[in-house]
Residue, then its C-alpha position, 0 to 999 in steps of 0.5 A: x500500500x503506498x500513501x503516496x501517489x506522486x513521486x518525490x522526483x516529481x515534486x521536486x521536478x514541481x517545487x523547483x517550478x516555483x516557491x510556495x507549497x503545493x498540492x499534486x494530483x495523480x491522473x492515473x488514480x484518480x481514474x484507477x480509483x473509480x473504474x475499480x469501485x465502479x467495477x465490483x458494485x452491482x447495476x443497480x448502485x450510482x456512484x455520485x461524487x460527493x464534491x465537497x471532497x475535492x471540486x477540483x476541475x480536473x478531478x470532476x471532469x475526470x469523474x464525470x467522462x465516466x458517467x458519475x453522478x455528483x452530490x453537490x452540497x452548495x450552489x457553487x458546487x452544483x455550477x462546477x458539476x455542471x460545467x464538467x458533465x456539460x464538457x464530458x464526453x461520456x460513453x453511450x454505454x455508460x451515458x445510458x447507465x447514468x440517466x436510468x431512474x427518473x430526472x436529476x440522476x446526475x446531479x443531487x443538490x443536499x445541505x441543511x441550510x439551501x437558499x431559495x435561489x440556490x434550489x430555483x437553480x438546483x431545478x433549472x439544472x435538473x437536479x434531485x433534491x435532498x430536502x432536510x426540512x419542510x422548508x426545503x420542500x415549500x421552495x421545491x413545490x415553489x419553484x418547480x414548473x411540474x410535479x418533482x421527484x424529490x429525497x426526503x432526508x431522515x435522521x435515524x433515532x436507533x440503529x446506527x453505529x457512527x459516533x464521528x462528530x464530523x457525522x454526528x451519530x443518532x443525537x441532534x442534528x441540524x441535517x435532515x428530518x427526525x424520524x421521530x418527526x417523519x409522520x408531521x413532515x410527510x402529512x404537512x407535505x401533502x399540501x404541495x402540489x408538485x413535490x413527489x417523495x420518491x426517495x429516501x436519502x441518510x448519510x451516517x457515515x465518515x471514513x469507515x474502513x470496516x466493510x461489515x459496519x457499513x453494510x450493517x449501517x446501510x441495511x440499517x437505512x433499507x429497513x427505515x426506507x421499508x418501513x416508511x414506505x409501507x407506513x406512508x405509502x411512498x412510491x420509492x425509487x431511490x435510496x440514497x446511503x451517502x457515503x462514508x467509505x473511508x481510507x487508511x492514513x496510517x500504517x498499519x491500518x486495513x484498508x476497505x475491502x471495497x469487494x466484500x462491499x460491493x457483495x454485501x450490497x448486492x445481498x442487501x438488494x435481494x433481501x430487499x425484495x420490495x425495493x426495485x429501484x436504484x441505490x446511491x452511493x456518495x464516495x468523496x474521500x474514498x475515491x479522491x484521497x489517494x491521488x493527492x500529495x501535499x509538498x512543502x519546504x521547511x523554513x526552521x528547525x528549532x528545539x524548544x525544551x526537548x522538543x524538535x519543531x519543524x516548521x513549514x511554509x505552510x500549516x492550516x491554512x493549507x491542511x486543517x484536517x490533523x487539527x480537526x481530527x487529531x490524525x495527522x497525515x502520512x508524511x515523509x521528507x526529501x531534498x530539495x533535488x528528489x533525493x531520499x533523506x538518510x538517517x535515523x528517524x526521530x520525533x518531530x512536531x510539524x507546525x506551519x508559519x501561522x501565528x497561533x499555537x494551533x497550526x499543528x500539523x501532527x506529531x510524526x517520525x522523521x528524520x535529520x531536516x535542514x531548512x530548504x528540505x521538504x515535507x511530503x504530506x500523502x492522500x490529500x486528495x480529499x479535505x485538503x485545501x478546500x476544507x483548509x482556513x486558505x486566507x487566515x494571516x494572508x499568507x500564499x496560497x498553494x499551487x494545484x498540479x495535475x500529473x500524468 
């Protein structure tokens, strides 16, 4: 398993092209990536990227010459999903696999706090909805011109095993329907006239590398779709399971058995005999963590009461993921010509430039630096620099490269 998916002699090729840290993005895995998910998953699950992984235009175009489908959390989102499918030449076999199952299949438009011009703009592009809340549906009923096919979002009360705060377990959330809450928000929702709930979407999952957890969550999420389907009469012809496939950052750690995954969907199709319609899947991290590199070059090397201190040109403003997490990503250090650094690895705490004392970057083995030397950060290829604090003390912004 290799966490990094450019090479050192690369970046070094990068780094010398200009100053300032950087971000390299591997053309052939992220194409790898897809096509061996896309492979073991049966012909009735889409793949929709989750954009907010990484919304680069590269990466989307790469996806979308597959025949993806994109979750969008945000208006900007849904504008940069468009443009790479309107640039996509997508095979006819795969273009036919991507329009099955009802209007809006390659565009899916979720998120708790959707403004009204956003979701008018959502449906001019076609997209589906994910409503979270009757408030969603009034500006779908509002702004739709015909009877729209629409998923309802549920917060599940039981059953699911995610404790991730990024997520949110079972407690209160700020996304989606309660279930508890389900039977109001469905009666109330007969009063729109063009809103049709044909689908039923739960995200409760993040980053889980264990196949059997998430095939019991998302058998979890097909019992509540039966059940409210035969409560409430729903007509359901999409299940969305989100994501939540996650990777390893560490050695060590097992990576997702994406094959026993792909198995147990299929069983929990047949199980689910009553459903005839499509699953969605919502892989952002899985798909796009591993064809990113995260370089940058140390400025200092200090000692401050037994601890060694390697500060780089960049911190959180570029990787905020170590400090909300607590988990710091694979690293390794080079010369700045490509060469392997030798020596004894050793303790050493990785901050970045920014004054604060919270640009942490993790606490890692590496060995002798000097300045001028650089550190290597592997799969940053999602919640990289888009999820990071880009503008905090003004310092540059990184470079983004693409790498065949």
């Amino acid at each position: 398993m290799s966490f990094f998916a450019v090479s050192d002699n690369t970046l070094a090729d990068l780094a010398a092209r200009a100053p300032g840290p950087f971000f390299a993005y591997s053309r052939r895995e992220a194409r790898e990536r897809w096509e061996r998910l896309a492979a073991v998953l049966p012909p009735r699950v889409r793949l929709a990227y989750a954009v907010k992984a990484n919304p680069d235009p590269g990466l989307l175009a790469i996806f979308a010459r597959r025949g993806a489908a994109f979750d969008c959390a945000s208006g900007g989102e849904l504008a940069r999903a468009a443009r790479a499918l309107s640039g996509a030449r997508v095979p006819r076999r795969k273009a036919a696999r991507a329009e099955t199952g009802g209007p809006g299949n390659l565009l899916f438009y979720g998120g708790p706090g959707k403004r009204a011009e956003e979701v008018r703009r959502a449906l001019k592009l076609g997209a589906r909805i994910h409503a979270e809340s009757l408030e969603d549906l009034a500006l779908v009923d509002r702004f739709s011109r015909r009877p729209t096919a629409v998923n309802l979002r549920i917060h599940p009360a039981s059953g699911i095993e995610e404790g991730s705060r990024i997520i949110g377990g079972t407690g209160p959330s700020a996304f989606g329907v309660d279930e508890e809450n389900l039977s109001r928000v469905l009666h109330t929702a007969k009063r729109f006239t063009r809103v049709r709930i044909e689908g039923i979407h739960v995200f409760a999952a993040s980053n889980e590398r264990d196949a059997a957890r998430l095939a019991r969550t998302y058998a979890t999420v097909l019992e509540l779709a039966r059940k409210a389907s035969e409560a409430f009469r729903l007509d359901l012809r999409q299940i969305d399971l989100g994501g939540g496939l996650g990777i390893a950052y560490t050695p060590g750690e097992e990576e997702l058995d994406v094959d026993a995954l792909g198995r147990s969907l299929g069983e929990l199709l047949e199980t689910h005999g009553w459903f005839r319609g499509e699953l969605v899947l919502e892989p952002g991290r899985w798909l796009a963590g591993s064809c990113g590199v995260y370089a940058a070059r140390v400025v200092r090397v200090k000692e401050s009461r037994g601890v060694r201190f390697v500060i780089l040109e960049g911190g959180i403003n570029h990787l905020l993921r170590p400090l909300l997490t607590g988990q710091p990503f694979p690293v390794r250090a080079f010369r700045a010509d490509g060469s392997s650094i030798e020596g004894e690895a050793g303790p050493a705490t990785l901050t970045g430039p920014l004054c604060t004392s919270l640009d942490r970057l993790g606490e890692v083995l590496l060995p002798g630096l000097d300045v001028g030397d650089y550190v290597a950060f592997g799969r940053t290829g999602a919640y990289g620099f888009t999820e990071a604090m880009g503008r905090f003390l003004s310092h540059p912004l990184p470079r983004e490269y693409w790498v065949s």
